[in-house]
ZALODO-124419 format. One line per 2 residues: number of its first residue (from 0); their letters; for each residue y, x, z of C-alpha. Coordinates in nm, 2 decimals. Layout:
NUM> a> Y/X/Z ~ ...;
This chain:
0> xx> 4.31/1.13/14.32 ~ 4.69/0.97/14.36;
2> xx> 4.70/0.59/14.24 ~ 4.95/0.45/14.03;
4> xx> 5.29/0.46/14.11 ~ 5.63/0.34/14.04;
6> xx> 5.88/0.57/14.22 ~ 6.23/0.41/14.10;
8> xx> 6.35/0.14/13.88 ~ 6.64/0.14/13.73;
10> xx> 6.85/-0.21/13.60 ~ 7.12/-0.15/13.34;
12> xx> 7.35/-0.37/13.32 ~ 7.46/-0.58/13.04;
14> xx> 7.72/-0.85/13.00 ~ 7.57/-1.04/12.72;
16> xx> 7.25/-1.17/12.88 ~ 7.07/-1.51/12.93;
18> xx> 6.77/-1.68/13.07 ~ 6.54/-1.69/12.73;
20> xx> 6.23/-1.57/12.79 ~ 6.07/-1.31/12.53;
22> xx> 5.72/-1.04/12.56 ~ 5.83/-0.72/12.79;
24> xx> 5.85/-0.52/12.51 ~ 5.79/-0.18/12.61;
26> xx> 5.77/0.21/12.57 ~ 5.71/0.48/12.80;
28> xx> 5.87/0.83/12.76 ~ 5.79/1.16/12.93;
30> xx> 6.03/1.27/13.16 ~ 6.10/1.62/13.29;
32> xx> 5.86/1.71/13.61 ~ 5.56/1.54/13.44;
34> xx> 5.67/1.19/13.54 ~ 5.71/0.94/13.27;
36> xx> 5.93/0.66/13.22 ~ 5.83/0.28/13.12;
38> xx> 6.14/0.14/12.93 ~ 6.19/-0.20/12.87;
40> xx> 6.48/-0.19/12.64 ~ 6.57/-0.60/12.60;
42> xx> 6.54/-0.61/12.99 ~ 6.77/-0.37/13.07;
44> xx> 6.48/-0.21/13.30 ~ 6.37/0.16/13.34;
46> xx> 6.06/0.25/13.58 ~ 5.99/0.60/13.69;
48> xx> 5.62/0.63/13.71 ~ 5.38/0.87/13.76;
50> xx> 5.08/0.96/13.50 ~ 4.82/0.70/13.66;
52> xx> 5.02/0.44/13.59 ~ 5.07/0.51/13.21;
54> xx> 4.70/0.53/13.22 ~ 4.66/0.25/13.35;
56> xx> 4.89/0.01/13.18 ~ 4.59/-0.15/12.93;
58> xx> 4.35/-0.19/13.19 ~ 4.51/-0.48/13.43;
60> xx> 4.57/-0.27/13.73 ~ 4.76/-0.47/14.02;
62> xx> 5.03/-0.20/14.03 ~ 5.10/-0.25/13.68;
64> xx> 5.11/-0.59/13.65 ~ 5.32/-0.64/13.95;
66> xx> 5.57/-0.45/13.74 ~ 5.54/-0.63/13.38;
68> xx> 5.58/-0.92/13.64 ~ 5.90/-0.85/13.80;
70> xx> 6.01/-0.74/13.43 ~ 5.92/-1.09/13.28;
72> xx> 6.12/-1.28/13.55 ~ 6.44/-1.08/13.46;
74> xx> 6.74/-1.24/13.26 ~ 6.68/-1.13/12.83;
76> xx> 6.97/-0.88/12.70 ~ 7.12/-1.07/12.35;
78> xx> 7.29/-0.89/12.08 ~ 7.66/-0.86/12.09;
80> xx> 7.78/-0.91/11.75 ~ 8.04/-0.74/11.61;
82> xx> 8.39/-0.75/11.55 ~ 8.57/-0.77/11.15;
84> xx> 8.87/-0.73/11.18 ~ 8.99/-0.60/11.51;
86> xx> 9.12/-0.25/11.33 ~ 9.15/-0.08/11.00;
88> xx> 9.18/0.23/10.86 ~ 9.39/0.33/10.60;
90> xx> 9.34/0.62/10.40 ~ 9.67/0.74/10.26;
92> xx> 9.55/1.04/10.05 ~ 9.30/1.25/9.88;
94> xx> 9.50/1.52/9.94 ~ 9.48/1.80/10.16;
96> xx> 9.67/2.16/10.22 ~ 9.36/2.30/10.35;
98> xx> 9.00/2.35/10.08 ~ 8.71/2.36/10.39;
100> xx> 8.39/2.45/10.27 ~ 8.20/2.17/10.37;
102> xx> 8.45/1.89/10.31 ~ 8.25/1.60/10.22;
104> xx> 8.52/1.43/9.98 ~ 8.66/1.76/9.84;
106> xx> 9.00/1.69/9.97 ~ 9.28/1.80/9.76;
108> xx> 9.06/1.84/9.44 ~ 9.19/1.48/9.26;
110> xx> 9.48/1.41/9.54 ~ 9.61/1.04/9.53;
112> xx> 9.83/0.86/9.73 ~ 9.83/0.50/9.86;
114> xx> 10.14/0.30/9.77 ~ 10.37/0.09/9.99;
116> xx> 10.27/-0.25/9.83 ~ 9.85/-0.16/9.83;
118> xx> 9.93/-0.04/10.25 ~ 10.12/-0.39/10.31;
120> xx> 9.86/-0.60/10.15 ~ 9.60/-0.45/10.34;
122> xx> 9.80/-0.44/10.65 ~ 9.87/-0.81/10.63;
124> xx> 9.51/-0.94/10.48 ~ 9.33/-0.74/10.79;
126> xx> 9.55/-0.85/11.06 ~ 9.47/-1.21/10.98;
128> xx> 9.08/-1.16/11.06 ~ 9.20/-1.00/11.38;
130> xx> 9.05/-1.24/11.63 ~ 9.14/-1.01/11.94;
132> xx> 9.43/-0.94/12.12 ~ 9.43/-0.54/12.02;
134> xx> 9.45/-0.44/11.68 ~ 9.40/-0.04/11.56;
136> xx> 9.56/0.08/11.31 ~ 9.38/0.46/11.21;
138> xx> 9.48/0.70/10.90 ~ 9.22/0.87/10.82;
140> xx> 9.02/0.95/10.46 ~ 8.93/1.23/10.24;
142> xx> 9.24/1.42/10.27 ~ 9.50/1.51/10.52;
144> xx> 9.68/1.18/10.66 ~ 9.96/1.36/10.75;
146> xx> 10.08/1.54/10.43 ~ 10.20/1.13/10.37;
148> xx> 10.36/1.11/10.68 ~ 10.67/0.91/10.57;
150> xx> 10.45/0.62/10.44 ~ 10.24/0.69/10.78;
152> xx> 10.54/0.58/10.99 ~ 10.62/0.29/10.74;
154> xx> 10.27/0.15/10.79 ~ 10.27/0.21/11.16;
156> xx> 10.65/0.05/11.23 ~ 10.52/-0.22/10.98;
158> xx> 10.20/-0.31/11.14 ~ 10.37/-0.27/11.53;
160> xx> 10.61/-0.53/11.44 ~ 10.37/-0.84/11.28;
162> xx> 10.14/-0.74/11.60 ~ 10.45/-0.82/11.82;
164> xx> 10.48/-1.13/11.66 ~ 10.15/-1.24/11.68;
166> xx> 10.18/-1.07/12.08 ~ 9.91/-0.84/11.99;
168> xx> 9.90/-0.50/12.12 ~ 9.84/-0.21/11.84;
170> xx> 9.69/0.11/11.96 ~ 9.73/0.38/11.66;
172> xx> 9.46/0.69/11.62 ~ 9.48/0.99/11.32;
174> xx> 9.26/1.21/11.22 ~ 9.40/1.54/11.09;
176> xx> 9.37/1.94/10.99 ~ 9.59/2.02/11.28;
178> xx> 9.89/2.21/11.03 ~ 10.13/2.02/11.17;
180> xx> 10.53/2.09/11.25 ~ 10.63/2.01/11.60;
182> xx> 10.88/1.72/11.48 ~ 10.56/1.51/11.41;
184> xx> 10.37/1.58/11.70 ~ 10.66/1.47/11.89;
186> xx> 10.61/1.13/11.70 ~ 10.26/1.11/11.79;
188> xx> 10.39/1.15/12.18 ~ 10.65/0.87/12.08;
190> xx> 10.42/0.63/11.98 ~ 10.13/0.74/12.16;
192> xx> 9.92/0.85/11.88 ~ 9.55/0.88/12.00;
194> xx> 9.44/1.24/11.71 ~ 9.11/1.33/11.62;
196> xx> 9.17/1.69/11.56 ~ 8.92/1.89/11.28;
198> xx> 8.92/2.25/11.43 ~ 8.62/2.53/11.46;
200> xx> 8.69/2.63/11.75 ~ 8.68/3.01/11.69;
202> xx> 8.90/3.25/11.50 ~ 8.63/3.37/11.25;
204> xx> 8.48/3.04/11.20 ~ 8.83/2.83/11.16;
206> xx> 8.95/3.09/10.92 ~ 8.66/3.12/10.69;
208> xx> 8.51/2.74/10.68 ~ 8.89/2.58/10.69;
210> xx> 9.14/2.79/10.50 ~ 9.47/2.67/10.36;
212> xx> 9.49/2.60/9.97 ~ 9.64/2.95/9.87;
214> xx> 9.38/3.18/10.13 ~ 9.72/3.39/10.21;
216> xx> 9.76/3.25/10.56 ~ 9.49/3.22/10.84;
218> xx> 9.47/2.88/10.95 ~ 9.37/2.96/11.32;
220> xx> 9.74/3.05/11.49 ~ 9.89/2.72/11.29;
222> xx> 9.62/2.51/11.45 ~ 9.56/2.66/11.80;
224> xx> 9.97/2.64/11.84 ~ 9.90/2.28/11.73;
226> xx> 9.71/2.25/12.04 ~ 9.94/2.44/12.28;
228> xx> 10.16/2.16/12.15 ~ 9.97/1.84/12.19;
230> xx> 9.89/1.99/12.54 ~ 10.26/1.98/12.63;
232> xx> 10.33/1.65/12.46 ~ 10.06/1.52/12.64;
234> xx> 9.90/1.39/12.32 ~ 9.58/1.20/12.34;
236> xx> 9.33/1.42/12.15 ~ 8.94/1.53/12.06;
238> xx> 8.82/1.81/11.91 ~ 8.57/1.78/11.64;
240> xx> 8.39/2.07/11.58 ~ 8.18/2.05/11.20;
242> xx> 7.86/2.29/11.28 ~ 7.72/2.55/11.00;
244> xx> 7.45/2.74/11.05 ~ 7.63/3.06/11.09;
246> xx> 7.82/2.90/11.41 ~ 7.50/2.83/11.59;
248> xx> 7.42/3.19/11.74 ~ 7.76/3.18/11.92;
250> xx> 7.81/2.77/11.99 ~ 7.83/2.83/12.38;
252> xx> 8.11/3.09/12.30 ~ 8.29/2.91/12.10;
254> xx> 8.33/2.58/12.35 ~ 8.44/2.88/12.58;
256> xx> 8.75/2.91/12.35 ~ 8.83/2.52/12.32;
258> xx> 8.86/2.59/12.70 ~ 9.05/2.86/12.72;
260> xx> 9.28/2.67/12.47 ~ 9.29/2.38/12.72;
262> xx> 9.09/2.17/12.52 ~ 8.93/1.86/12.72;
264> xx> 8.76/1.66/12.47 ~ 8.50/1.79/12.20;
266> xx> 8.22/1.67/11.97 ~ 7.98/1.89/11.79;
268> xx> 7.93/1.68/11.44 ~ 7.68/1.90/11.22;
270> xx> 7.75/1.92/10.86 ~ 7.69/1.67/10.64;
272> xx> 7.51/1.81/10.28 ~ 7.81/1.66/10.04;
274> xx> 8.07/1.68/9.84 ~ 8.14/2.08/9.87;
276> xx> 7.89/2.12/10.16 ~ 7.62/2.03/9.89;
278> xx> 7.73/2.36/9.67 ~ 7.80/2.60/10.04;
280> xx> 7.45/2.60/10.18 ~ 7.59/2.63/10.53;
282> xx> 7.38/2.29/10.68 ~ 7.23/2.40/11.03;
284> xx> 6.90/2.41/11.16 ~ 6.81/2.09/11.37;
286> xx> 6.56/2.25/11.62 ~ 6.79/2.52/11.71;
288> xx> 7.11/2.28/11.73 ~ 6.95/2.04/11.99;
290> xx> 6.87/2.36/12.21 ~ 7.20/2.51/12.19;
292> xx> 7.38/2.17/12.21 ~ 7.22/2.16/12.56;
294> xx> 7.38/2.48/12.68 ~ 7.72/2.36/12.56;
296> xx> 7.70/2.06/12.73 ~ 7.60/2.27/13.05;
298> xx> 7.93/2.45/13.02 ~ 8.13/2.14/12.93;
300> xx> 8.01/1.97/13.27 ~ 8.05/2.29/13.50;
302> xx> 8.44/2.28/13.36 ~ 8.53/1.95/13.34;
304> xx> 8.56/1.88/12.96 ~ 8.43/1.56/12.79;
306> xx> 8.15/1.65/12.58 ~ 8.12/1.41/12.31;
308> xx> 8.25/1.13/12.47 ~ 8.17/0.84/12.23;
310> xx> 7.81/0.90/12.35 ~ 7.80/0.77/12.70;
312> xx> 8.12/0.53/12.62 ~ 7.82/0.37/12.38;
314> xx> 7.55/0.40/12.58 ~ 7.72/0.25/12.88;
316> xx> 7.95/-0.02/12.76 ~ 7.74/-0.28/12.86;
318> xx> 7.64/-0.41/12.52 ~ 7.35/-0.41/12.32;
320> xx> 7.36/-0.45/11.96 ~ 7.16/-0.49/11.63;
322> xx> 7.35/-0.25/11.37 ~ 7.41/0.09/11.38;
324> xx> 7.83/0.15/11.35 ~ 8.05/-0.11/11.19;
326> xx> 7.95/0.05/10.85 ~ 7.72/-0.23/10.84;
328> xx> 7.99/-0.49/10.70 ~ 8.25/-0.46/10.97;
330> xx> 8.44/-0.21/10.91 ~ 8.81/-0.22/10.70;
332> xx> 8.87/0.11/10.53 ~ 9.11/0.11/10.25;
334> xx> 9.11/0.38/10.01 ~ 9.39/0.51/9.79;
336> xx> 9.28/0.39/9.49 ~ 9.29/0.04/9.66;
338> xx> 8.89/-0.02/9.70 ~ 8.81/-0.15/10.04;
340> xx> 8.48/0.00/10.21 ~ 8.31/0.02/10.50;
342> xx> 8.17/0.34/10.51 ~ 8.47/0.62/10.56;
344> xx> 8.33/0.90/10.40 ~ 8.24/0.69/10.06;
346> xx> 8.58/0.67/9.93 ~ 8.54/0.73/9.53;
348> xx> 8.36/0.51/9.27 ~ 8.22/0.82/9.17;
350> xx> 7.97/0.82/9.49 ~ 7.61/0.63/9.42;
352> xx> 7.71/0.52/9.82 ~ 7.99/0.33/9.68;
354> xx> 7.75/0.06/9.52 ~ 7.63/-0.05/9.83;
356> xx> 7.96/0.02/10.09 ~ 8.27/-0.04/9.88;
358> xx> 8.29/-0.45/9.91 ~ 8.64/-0.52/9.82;
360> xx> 8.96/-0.44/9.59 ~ 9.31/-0.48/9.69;
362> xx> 9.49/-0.54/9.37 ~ 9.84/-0.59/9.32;
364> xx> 9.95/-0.76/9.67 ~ 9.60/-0.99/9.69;
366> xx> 9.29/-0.82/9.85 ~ 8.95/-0.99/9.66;
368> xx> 8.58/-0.93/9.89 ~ 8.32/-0.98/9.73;
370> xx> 8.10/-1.15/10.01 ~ 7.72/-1.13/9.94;
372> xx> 7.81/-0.72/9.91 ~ 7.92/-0.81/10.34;
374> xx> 7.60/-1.05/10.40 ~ 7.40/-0.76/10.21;
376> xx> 7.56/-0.47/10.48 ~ 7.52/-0.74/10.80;
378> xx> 7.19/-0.81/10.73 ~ 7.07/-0.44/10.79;
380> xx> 6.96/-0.48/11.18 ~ 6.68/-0.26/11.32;
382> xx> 6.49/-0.54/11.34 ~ 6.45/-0.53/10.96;
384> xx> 6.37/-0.16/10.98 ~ 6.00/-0.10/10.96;
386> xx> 5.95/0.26/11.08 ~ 6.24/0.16/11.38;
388> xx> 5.97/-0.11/11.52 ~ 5.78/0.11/11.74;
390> xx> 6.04/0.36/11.86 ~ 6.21/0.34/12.21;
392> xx> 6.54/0.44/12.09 ~ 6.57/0.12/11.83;
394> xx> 6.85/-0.05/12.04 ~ 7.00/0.22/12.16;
396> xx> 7.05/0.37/11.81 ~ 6.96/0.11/11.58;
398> xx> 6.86/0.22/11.30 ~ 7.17/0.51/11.32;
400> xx> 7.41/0.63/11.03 ~ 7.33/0.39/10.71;
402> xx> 7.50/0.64/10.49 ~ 7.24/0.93/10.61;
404> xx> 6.97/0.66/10.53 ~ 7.09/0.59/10.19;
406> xx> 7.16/0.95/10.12 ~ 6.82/1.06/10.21;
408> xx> 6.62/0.73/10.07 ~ 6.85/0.56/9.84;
410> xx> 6.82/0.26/10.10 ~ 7.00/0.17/10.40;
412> xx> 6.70/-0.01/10.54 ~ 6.49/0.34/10.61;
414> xx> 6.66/0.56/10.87 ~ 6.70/0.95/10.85;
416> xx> 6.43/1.12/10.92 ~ 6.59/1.44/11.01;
418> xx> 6.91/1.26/11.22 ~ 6.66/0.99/11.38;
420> xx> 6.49/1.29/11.54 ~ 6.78/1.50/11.65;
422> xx> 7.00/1.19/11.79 ~ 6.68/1.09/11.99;
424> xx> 6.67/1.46/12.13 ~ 7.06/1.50/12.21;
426> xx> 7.16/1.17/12.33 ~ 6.86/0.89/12.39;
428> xx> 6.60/1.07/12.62 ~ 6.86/1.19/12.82;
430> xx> 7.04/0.91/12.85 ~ 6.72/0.70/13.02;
432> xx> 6.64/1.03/13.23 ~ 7.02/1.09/13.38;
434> xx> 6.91/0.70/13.48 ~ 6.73/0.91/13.78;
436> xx> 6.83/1.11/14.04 ~ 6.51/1.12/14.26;
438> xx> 6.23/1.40/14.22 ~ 5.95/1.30/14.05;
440> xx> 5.63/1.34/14.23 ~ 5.29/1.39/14.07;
């Protein structure tokens, strides 16, 4: 009968560590070939060990306590707090050329439109919190940015020349629906426009889950020539891909297309149940997402695309953190009506979320914050989440989306049963196994 064994372990490296001592938390995870893996998550340690040794770890073997040994010795990982104020996004419209079927905010239903004195108030009031020496500047919202693309430019040129002053470098991002002309895609080459770009991939599926306003006109050929453009402007861009349930038979196929269209960065982001996703019924299964998702990201590797990128960017940044997304009271989003959250997709007064994310008002030229609504968002750590306590994934995901939470419990302090699960599946457990690249033995 084999002994226990620790074949590899792994250190991760973190910049924000020091020499306080705390317990070795632990948790142990299977890994593929029967092995297992004993992560210590605020030591930065991984072990590779065989099924002995997870037997084993109550009963005081000398194998195993030569390991909780080394792992006590090591340096403690601390939380990296977050930053307020080094970005913003401003959301200069509600309205949209384009009525998808799963838009969470409804774009183009009530469309508004911010005005130049609300966009230069909130310019000025969130540069002064900026304590770094980069500053982003990101349209975005609950319609199409770029259907106000005049006042787009004026907040940008704005925004570029109080960062010059200050000697601050601004680095500017869009989201958008991808109808664009070629005149402003040449701007977004010009300024060097970093675009998150909605699209579904597919003929079929863009057409019928993204059509323009009036139906008429298929809005595929307007948004793959978009990319054929950005591809010779060399424009910095991603792919976001919003998955329904009838898209999942034929996922691998359609990140096929993205690459035939050149496309080198994509995420998968499943549908949110919404604004009009709540009335379309098109929400995906989670068992059969996770399986396919692996496939794609199979494909993805063999051909050199970026498959959700922001994953491993997170996961290996070298920082470990409390909260979830700067959601939880870091975030500056400024919505046309003038109400500051920090939450993106809760934009309207009209949204119970808006009680709990919406923390400021910019009226007139003065921006008013109502504080303990901040404290209240930047005291939600996992730490203070009770079904969190015993999972491995806690500071790896901590906690995850607080909208999903508050959607699904009407509290931001439980987490989402049905993400929890499939975040665990598509990004933690591999993460810690990709740590190894030796066989494990049994």
């Amino acid at each position: 009968m084999t002994g226990p064994a620790v074949h590899k372990i792994v250190q991760i490296t973190y910049d924000n560590t020091s020499d306080r001592k705390i317990p070795p938390e632990h948790f142990v995870i299977p890994a593929k070939d029967k092995g297992h893996i004993v992560y210590f998550p605020r030591k930065g340690i991984c072990a590779l060990v065989n099924k002995e040794f997870v037997k084993r770890i109550n009963a005081r073997d000398p194998v195993v306590r030569e390991l909780f040994k080394l792992v006590a010795r090591q340096p403690t990982v601390e939380m990296t707090e977050m930053n307020f104020g080094d970005g913003m996004i401003l959301c200069l419209t509600t309205d949209c050329n384009l009525r998808c079927i799963y838009c969470y905010a409804r774009g183009g239903d009530k469309p508004k439109y911010t005005t130049w004195p609300a966009a230069k108030a909130a310019i000025n009031w969130a540069l002064a919190q900026c304590k770094t020496k980069e500053f982003r500047l990101m349209f975005h919202g609950g319609g199409e940015p770029t259907l106000a693309f005049d006042m787009m430019q004026r907040c940008y040129e704005y925004a570029l020349e109080k960062c010059r002053k200050r000697h601050i470098k601004l680095t500017a991002y869009t989201a958008t629906n991808g109808t664009l002309s070629e005149k402003q895609i040449m701007w977004f080459a010009k300024v060097d426009m970093g675009v998150s770009l909605s699209f579904d991939g597919m003929p079929d599926f863009q057409n019928a889950h993204r059509p323009f306003r009036n139906s008429i006109v298929p809005s595929y050929p307007v948004v793959s020539r978009t990319i054929q453009l950005f591809n010779k402007y060399r424009i910095r861009y991603i792919v976001n891909v919003v998955v329904t349930k009838d898209m999942m038979p034929r996922l691998p196929d359609l990140i096929r297309n993205l690459h035939s269209l050149g496309v080198k960065n994509c995420a998968f982001s499943p549908a949110s149940e919404w604004g009009r996703c709540s009335k379309s019924h098109v929400i995906q299964n989670n068992n059969r997402f996770v399986k396919l998702y692996a496939k794609c990201l199979a494909f993805a590797k063999r051909h050199g695309m970026n498959f959700d990128p922001a994953i491993p960017e997170l996961l290996f940044s070298g920082r470990m953190y409390d909260k979830a997304c700067p959601a939880a009271g870091f975030s500056i989003a400024v919505m046309p009506d003038g109400d500051i959250t920090s939450c993106l997709p809760v934009g309207e007064t009209a949204d119970p979320a808006s009680k709990i994310f919406f923390y400021g008002k910019i009226k007139g030229n003065k921006v008013e914050i109502d504080k303990k609504k901040l404290a209240y968002l930047r005291s939600r750590t996992v730490d203070r989440i009770p079904e969190c306590k015993n999972c491995f994934a806690k500071y790896l995901c901590c906690g995850d989306c607080l909208l999903s939470a508050f959607r699904e419990n009407g509290s931001i302090f439980k987490p989402s049963a049905t993400k929890c699960l499939r975040e665990k599946e598509l990004y933690y457990k591999p993460f810690l196994q990709k740590l190894f690249t030796l066989p494990v033995t049994k």
